[in-house]
N, C-alpha and C positions, 0 to 999 in steps of 0.2 A: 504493500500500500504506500504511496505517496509520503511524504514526511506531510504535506501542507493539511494533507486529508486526515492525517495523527493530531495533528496541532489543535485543524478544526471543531476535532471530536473531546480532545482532552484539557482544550481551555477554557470552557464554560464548568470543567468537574474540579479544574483550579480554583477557579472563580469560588466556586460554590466553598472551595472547603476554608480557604481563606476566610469568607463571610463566617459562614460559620464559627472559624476560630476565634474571630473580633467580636463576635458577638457572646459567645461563652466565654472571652477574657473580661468581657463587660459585668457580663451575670454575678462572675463569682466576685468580680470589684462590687458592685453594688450590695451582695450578699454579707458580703467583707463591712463595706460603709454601715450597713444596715443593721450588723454586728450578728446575722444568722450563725456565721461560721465559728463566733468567740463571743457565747455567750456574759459572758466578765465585761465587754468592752462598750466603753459609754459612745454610747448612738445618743443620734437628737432625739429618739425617741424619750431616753432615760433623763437625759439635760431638760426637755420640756416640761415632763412628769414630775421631775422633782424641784421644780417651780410653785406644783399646786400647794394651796393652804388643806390641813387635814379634814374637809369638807369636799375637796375636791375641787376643779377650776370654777373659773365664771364663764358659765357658757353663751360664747357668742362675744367675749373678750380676749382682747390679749393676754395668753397669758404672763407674761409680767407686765413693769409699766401699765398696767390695764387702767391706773387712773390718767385721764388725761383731758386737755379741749386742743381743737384745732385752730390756726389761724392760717391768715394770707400774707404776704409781704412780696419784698424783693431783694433780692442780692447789687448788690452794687459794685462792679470789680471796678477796682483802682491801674490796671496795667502791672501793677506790680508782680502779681501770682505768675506772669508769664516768662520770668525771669526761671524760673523753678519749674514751669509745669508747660506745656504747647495745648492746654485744654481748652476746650472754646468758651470754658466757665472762668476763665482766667482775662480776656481777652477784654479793655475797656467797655462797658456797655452796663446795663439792667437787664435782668433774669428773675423770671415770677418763683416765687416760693411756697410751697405749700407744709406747714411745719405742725408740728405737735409738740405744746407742754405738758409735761406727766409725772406722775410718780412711780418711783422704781416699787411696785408690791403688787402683788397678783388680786388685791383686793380693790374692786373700781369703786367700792364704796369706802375705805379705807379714809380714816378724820386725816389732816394736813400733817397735824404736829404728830403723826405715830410713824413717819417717814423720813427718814433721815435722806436719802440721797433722791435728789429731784434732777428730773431729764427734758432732753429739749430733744427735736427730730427732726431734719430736712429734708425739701425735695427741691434742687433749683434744678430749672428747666431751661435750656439753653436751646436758640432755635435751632441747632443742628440735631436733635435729638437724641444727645447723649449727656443723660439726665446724670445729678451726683448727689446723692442719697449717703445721711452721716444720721446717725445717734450717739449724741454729747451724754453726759453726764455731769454733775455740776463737783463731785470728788476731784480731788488735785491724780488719786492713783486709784487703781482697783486693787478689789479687796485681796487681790489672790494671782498669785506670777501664773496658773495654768487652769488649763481647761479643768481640768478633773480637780484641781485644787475647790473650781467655784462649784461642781457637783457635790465634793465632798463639803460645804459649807452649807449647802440647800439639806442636803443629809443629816449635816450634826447638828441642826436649827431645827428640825422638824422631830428628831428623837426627844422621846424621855428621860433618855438615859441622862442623868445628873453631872456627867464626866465626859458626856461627847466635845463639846466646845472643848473643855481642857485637851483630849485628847489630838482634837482637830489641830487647835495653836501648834500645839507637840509637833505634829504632821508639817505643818505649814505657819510657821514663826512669820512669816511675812506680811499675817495677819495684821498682827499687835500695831505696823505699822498704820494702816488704813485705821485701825480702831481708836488708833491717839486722834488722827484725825475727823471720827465720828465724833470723839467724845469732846475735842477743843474746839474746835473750828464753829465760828459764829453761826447762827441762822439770819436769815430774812424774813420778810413778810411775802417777797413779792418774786415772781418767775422774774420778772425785769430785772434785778436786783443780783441774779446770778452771773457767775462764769461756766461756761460747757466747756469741757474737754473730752476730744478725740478718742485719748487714752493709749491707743493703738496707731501703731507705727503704719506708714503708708511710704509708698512709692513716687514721687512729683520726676516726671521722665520732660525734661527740657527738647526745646528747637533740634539741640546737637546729638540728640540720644543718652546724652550724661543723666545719670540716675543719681535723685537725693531724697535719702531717708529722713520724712519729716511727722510730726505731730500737729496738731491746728487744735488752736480754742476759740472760740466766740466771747468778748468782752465786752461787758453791759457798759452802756454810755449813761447808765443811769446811778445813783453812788447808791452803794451797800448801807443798808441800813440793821443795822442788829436785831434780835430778836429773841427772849429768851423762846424755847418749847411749850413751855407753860402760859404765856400771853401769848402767842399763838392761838394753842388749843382754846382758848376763850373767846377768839373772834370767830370761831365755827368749824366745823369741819370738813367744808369745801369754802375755805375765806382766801384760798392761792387764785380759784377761777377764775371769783368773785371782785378780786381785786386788782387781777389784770384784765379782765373783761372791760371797768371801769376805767382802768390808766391809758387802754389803749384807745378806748374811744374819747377820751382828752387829748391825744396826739401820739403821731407813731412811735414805736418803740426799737432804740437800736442799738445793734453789740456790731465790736468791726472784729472779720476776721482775722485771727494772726497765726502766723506760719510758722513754727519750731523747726530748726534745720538740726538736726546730728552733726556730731562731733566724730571721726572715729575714733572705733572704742565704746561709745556709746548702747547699751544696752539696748535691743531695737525688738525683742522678739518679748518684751515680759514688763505689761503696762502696768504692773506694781511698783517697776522702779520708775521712779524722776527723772529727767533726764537734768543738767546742773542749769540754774539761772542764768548763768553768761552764754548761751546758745544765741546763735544771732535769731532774729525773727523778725518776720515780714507781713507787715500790715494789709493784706490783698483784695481789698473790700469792705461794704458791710450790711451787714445782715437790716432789712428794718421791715418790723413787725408793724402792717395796718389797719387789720382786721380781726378779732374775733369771733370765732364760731362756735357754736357748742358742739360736740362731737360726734353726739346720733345721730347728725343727720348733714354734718360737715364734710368738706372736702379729704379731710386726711381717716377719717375714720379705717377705710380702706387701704392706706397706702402699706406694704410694708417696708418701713425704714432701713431696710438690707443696706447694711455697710460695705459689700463688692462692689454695688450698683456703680461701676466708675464710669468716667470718661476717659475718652484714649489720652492720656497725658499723665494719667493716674492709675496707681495698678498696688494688689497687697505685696507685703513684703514678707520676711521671712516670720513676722508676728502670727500664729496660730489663733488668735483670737476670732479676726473675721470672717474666716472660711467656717469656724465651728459657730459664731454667731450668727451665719448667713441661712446655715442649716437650720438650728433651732427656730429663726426667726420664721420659715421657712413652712414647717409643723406647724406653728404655732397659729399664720396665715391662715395655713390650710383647714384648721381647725376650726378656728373661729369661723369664718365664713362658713362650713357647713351646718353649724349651728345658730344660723342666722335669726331661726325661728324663736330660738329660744331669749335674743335679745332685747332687755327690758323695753315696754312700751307703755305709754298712759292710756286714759281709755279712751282717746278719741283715735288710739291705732297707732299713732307717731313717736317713734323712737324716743328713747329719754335720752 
């Protein structure tokens, strides 16, 4: 027989086994991710679940952060980000913003003053459509250098065991530092009043392809005002809303973005450490909050705040943080939307 007439016959059975093989290397990856094959090993599944309060989630919430309101605004780039980053979010202009204030607790009824760490969320929208999606947190560091550090803290927090927390520190000393900063670090009254930080190290890819490892906070243009917990809790227990809801319809509200660049050397993979105060940093915008919305029935209700979500100019870096928080967040989406039904309503039908 012909060689061409072999070829003919036995390249579609190449074909075929090839497919085949990329698709069972995919299977046992996903079976792997999904932790089928190693039972022991923390899936988003386990990281989501062990979020819940011992009631179980709120169904048709997020499950964390679940308390929140949404607003509108816009990004404002100064030209400067482009120095750092080729992203079209960088580029002189205005970019609409669709953002979420919230609290980090899995409880969307949860009072103000029982939440120590309060979060912000973006969506700026640039017209080339490559959207950049960040969830801040108002902590200077997170609680915990690793993934499984923050499972094992959801775990030691929901036992009764009288010696789990002890036990946990034991595990993960890097605790105690976050904890001084629960326990000193002033409050506010007001979402305005905060600083957001990234937390987690990113990627900013320049004009030339030079790659620099940076962090970004959002800082209030409005001054901090102190706060004990305790007069707090006496103006109500949704008075954070209440009282931006109120500030923002007096006039907008705004924090400029600034860019942390790395040093080498610099710790890049483990957002419990600081990185030192003399890092230079770049003022690249700024954020300004115009609107108000209540949640049930606002623009962000829906979004999820996926910290991948980049533009080409931006990309993760060797931080483990947002690949496993892309996932969780991920579940968590998918979740809630299918319990759509079960999200609280008043009687005239309309979301609360």
């Amino acid at each position: 027989m012909p060689q061409s007439s072999v070829s003919s016959r036995t390249l579609p059975l190449t074909r075929l086994a090839i497919i085949a093989a990329v698709v069972g290397v995919a299977a046992v990856a996903f079976a792997y991710t999904a932790g089928w094959l190693s039972p022991d090993r923390l899936t988003p599944k386990k990281l989501v679940a062990s979020l819940a309060p011992p009631g179980g989630p709120a169904l048709g919430h997020r499950r964390n952060h679940a308390k929140g309101i949404c607003f509108t605004g816009t990004f404002e780039a100064n030209g400067n980000g482009s120095e750092l980053s080729r992203a079209q979010v960088f580029v002189p202009g205005q970019y609409p913003v669709v953002g979420r204030f919230n609290l980090a607790t899995a409880d969307p009824n949860a009072a103000d003053a029982m939440v120590r760490v309060r979060g912000l969320g973006i969506r700026i929208s640039p017209p080339n459509g490559q959207e950049w999606r960040s969830a801040m947190i108002d902590a200077p560091i997170f609680p915990v250098s690793t993934v499984q550090g923050f499972y094992d803290l959801q775990m030691a927090s929901a036992t009764k065991d009288p010696d789990a927390m002890k036990k946990f520190i034991g595990a993960h000393p890097e605790f105690l530092t976050f904890l001084k900063w629960a326990k000193s670090a002033p409050w506010t009254s007001s979402f305005a009043e905060e600083r957001y930080n990234s937390l987690n190290s990113f990627l900013f890819i320049d004009g030339s392809g030079t790659k620099h490892t940076i962090r970004w906070s959002l800082i209030p243009a409005a001054q901090p005002v102190s706060i004990s917990p305790e007069e707090l809790a006496k103006r109500g227990p949704d008075f954070l809303e209440q009282e931006i809801t109120q500030r923002v319809a007096s006039g907008p509200q705004h924090w400029s973005l600034v860019v942390t660049v790395s040093n080498p050397g610099d710790t890049t993979a483990d957002p419990n450490k600081a990185w030192p105060a003399d890092r230079r940093t770049v003022d690249v915008g700024t954020l300004t909050v115009q609107q108000i919305e209540q949640e049930a029935d606002g623009p962000c209700r829906d979004i999820n705040y996926d910290p991948t979500v980049l533009p080409v100019g931006i990309t993760t870096s060797d931080d483990p943080f947002p690949s496993a928080r892309s996932a969780a967040y991920s579940r968590s989406y998918n979740s809630r939307t299918a319990e759509e039904k079960y999200y609280p309503r008043n009687a005239t039908g309309a979301k609360q």
